[in-house]
MARTI-73466 format. One record per residue (C-alpha): residue number from 1; x, y, z; residue in one letter. Coordinates in steps of 0.05 Angstrom, whole numbers, padded with zeros to 5 digits. Each point is the difference from the previous one (the first is absolute). Layout:
REM MARTI-73466
   num       c1       c2       c3   residuo
   NUM        X        Y        Z         A
...
//
This chain:
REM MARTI-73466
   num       c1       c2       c3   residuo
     1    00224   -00327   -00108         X
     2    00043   -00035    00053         X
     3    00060    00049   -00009         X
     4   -00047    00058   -00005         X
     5   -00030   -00029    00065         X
     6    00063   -00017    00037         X
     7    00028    00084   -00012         X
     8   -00063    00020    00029         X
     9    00021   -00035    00061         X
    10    00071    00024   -00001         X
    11   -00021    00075   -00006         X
    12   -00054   -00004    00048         X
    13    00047   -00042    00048         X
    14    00051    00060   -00016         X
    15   -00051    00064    00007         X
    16   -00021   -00040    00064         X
    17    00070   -00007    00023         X
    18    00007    00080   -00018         X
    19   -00059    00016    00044         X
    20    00015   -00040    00064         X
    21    00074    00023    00000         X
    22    00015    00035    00061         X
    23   -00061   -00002    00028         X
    24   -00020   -00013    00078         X
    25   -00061   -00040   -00008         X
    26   -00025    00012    00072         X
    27   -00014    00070   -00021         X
    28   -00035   -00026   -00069         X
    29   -00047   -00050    00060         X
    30   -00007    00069    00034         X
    31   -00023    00031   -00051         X
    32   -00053   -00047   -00018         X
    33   -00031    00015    00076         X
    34   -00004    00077   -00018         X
    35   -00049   -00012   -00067         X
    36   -00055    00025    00007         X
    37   -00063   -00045   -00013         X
    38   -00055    00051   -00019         X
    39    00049    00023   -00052         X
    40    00015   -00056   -00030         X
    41   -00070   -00021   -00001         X
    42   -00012    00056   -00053         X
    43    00065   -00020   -00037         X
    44   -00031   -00065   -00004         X
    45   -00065    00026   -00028         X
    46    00028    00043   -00051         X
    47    00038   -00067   -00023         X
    48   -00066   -00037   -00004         X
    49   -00026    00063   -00036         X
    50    00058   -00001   -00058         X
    51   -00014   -00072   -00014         X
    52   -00071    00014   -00008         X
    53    00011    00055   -00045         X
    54    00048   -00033   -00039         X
    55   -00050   -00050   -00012         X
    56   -00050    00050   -00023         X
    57    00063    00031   -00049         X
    58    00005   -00069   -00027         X
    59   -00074    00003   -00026         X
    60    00005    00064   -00031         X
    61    00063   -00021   -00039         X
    62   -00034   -00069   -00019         X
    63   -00075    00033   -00021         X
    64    00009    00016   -00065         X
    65    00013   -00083   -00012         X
    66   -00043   -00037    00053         X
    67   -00047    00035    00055         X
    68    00022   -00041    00060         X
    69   -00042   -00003    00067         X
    70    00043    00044    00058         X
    71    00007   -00064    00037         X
    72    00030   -00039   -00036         X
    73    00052    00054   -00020         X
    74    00018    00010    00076         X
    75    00008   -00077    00010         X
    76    00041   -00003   -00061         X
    77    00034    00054    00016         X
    78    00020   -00027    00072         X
    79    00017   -00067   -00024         X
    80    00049    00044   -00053         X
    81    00033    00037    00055         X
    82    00014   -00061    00042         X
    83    00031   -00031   -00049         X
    84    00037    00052   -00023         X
    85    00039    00001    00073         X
    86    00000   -00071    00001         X
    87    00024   -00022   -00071         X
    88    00068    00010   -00016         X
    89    00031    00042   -00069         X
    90   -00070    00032    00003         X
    91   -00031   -00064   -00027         X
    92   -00059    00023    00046         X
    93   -00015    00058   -00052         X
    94   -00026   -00043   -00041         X
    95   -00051   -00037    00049         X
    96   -00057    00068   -00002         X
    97   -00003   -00004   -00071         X
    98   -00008   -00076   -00005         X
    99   -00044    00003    00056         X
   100   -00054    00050   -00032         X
   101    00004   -00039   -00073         X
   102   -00041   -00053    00050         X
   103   -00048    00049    00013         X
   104   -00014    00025   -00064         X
   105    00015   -00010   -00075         X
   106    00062    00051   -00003         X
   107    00067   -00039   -00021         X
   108    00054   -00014    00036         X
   109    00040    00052   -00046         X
   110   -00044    00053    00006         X
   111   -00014    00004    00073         X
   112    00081   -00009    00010         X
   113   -00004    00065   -00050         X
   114   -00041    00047    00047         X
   115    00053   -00022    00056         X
   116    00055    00027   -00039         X
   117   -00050    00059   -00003         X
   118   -00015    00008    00072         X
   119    00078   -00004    00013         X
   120    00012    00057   -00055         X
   121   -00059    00041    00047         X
   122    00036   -00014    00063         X
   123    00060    00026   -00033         X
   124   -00019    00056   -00030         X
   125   -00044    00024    00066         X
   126    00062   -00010    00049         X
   127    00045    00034   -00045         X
   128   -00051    00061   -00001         X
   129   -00007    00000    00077         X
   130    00084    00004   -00005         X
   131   -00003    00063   -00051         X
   132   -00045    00039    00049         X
   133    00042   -00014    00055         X
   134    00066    00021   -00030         X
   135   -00044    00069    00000         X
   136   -00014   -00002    00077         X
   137    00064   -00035    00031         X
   138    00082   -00020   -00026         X
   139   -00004   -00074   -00016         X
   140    00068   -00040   -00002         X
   141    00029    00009   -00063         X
   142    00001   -00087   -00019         X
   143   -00072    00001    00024         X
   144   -00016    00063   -00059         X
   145    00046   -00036   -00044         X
   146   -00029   -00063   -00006         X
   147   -00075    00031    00008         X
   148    00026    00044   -00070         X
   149    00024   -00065   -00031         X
   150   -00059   -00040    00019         X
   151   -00044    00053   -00017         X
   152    00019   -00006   -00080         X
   153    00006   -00068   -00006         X
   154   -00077   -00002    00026         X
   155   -00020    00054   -00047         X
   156    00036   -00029   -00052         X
   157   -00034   -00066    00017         X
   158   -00067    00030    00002         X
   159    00002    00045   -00063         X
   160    00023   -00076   -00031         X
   161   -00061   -00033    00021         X
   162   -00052    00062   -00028         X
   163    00039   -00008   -00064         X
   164   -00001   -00079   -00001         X
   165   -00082    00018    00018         X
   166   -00015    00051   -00056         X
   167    00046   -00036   -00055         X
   168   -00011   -00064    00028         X
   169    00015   -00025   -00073         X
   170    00043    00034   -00013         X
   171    00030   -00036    00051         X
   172   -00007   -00059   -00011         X
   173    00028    00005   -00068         X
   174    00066    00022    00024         X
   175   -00001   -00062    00046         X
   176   -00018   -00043   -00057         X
   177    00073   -00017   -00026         X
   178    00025   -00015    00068         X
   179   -00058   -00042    00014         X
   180    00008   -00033   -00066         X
   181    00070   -00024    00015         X
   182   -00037   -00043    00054         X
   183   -00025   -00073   -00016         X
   184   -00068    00000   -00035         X
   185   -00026   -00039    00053         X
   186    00020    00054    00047         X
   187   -00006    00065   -00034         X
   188   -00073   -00009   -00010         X
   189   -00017   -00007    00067         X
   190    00066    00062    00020         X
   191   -00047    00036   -00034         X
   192   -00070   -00009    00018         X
   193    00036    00018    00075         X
   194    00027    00063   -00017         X
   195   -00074    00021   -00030         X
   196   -00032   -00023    00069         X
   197    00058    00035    00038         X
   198   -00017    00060   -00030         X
   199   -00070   -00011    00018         X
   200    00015    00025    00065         X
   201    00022    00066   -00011         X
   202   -00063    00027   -00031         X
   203   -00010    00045    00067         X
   204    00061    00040   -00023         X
   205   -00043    00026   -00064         X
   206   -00065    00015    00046         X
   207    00018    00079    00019         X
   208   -00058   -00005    00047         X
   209    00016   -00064    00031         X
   210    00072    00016    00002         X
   211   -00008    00061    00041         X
   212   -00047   -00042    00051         X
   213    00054   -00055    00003         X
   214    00059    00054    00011         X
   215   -00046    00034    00054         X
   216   -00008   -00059    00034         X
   217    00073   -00012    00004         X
   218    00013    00055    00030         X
   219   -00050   -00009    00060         X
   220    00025   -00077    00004         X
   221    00072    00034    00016         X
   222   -00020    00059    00038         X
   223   -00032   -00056    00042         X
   224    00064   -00039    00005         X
   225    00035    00069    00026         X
   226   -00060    00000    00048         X
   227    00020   -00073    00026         X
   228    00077    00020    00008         X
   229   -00014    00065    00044         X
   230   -00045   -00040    00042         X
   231    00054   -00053    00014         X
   232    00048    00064    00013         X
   233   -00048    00025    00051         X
   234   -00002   -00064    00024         X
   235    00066    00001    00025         X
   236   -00005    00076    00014         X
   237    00049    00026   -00048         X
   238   -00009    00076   -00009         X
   239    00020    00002   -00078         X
   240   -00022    00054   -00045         X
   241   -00063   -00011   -00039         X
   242    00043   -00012   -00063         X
   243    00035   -00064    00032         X
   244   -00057   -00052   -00019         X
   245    00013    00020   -00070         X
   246    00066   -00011    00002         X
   247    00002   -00072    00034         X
   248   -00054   -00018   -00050         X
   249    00046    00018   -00060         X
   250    00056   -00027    00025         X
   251   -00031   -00063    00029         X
   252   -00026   -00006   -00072         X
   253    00066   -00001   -00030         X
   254    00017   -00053    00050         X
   255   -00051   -00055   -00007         X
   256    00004    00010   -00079         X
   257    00059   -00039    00007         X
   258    00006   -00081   -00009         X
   259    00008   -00022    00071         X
   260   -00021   -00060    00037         X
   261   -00078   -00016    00005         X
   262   -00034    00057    00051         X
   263    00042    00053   -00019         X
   264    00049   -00021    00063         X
   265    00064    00039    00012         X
   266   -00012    00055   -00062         X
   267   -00059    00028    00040         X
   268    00037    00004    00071         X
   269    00060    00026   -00033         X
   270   -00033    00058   -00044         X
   271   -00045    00022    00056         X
   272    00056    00012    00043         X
   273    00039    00037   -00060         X
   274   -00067    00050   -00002         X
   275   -00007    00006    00070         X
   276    00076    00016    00018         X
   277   -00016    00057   -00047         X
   278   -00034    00029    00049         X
   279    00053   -00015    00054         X
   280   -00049   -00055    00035         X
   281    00050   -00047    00033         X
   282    00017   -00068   -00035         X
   283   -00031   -00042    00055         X
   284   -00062    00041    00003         X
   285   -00006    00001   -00069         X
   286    00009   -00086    00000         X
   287   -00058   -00003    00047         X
   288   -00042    00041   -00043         X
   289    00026   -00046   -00069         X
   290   -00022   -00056    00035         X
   291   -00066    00014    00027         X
   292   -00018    00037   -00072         X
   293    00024   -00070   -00036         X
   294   -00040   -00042    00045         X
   295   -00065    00042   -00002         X
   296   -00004    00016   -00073         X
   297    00027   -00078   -00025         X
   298   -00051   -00025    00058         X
   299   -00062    00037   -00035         X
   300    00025   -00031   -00067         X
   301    00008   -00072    00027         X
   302   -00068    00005    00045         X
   303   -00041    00026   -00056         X
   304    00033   -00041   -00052         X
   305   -00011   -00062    00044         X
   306   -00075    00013    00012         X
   307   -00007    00006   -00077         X
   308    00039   -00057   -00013         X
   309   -00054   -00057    00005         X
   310   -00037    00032   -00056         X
   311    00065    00012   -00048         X
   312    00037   -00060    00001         X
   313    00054   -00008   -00045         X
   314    00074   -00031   -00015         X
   315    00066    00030   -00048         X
   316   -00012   -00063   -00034         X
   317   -00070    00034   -00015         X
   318    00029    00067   -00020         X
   319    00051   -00033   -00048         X
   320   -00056   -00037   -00031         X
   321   -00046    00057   -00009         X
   322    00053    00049   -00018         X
   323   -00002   -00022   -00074         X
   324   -00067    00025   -00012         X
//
């Protein structure tokens, strides 16, 4: 984890390097004085409003193994987040699902399964937004590349986990000669995990439930769109209405990579690579980077900290709980 940790620090330290190159930071300070506040304000709300309906996604994706109170799952949820910026070598993916195992009797397997289901959502909803734009506007070609090749390793993923689902014995009998290589002591227990972990994915056999859970998705990112063309009228670019999309998609690409904790450096340098799509000045488009980082990681930290008196936990914790 240390060497994992220390090249997120190099890269970010490098993509940070990449976006400060050149610049004249008394225009990135004067830029900051042109934002507009009432702007932002909304860009702020429909932040607030994503977490909140990513808490509500959460439930839907978790209901068909525990009915947990909306509370909770926003609390949760916010503690999740914030960890997730704050942990490194996204340790801090694992603190939502240990989290709600307090709140309820799921295991810690399961709930870390509907995770891996709500990232295979995410996926598979930014990938559509993508298709529909390649429709309306020319996106760069590495950008429709790596949205194609992304694209079928999700499907392939999620056609994997409906088949592990419907022949879930099937499954596991397949698994059973690798898992018998293990120790007895430890193939027992191996086991019992993967049946758990699998657990989680029961949404992805619910047609009705599924549907719900996609539609959602897609309002939770056409909200995020709504977020970044409010921090782009804050600072009073005229963009067409297709650029949103586009800094969301590529911003997306961006933070999916291992950085340093808070997604510093990746997200300054990929909003910059959107924006100068557009021909929006590298300065200018610093200015806006940084206000977008600090808004949208503030809402995560502010909520997360709020919540955090109620959801207390340690990686120590995690580790511990992992095995069950």
């Amino acid at each position: 984890m240390k060497k994992k940790l220390l090249l997120g620090v190099a890269l970010s330290a490098l993509l940070l390097y990449l976006s400060v190159r050149g610049i004249d930071f008394q225009g990135v300070v004067a830029g900051f004085r042109t934002v507009r506040y009432g702007y932002a304000l909304l860009g702020v709300a429909a932040m607030l409003l994503m977490q909140v309906l990513r808490s509500f996604r959460w439930g839907l994706i978790l209901r068909p193994l525990a009915k947990i109170d909306q509370w909770s799952l926003f609390s949760v949820s916010n503690v999740g987040f914030l960890a997730i910026i704050a942990l490194p070598a996204r340790l801090g993916e694992l603190a939502r699902p240990y989290l709600i195992t307090k709140k309820s009797p799921l295991k810690m397997s399961s709930a870390l399964g509907t995770i891996f289901v709500e990232r295979i959502l995410d996926m598979l909803t930014v990938l559509v937004i993508a298709a529909v734009l390649l429709f309306i506007i020319p996106l760069p070609p590495w950008l429709v590349q790596g949205a194609v090749l992304v694209f079928l390793v999700t499907l392939a993923m999620a056609l994997l986990v409906i088949l592990m689902i419907v022949k879930r014995e099937a499954t596991l009998r397949i698994l059973s000669p690798l898992i018998g290589r293990l120790p007895e002591r430890y193939a027992e227990g191996f086991l019992r995990l993967i049946r758990h972990f699998l657990e989680g994915f029961r949404i992805m056999v619910d047609p009705r439930r599924l549907i719900a859970t996609l539609a959602l998705s897609i309002v939770i990112w056409l909200v995020d769109v709504y977020a970044i063309q409010m921090m782009l009228a804050a600072f009073d670019f005229q963009l067409p209405l297709a650029a949103p999309f586009v800094v969301m998609l590529i911003l997306v690409v961006g933070i999916a990579i291992p950085t340093a904790p808070g997604f510093i450096g990746n997200w300054h340098y990929f909003c910059i690579l959107a924006l100068g799509l557009y021909s929006v000045p590298k300065t200018d488009a610093l200015s806006f980077a940084i206000v977008y980082h600090v808004l949208s990681i503030g809402v995560i930290i502010l909520l997360g900290l709020v919540s955090l008196p109620h959801n207390r936990f340690s990686i120590s914790d995690i580790r511990r709980y992992s095995q069950n």
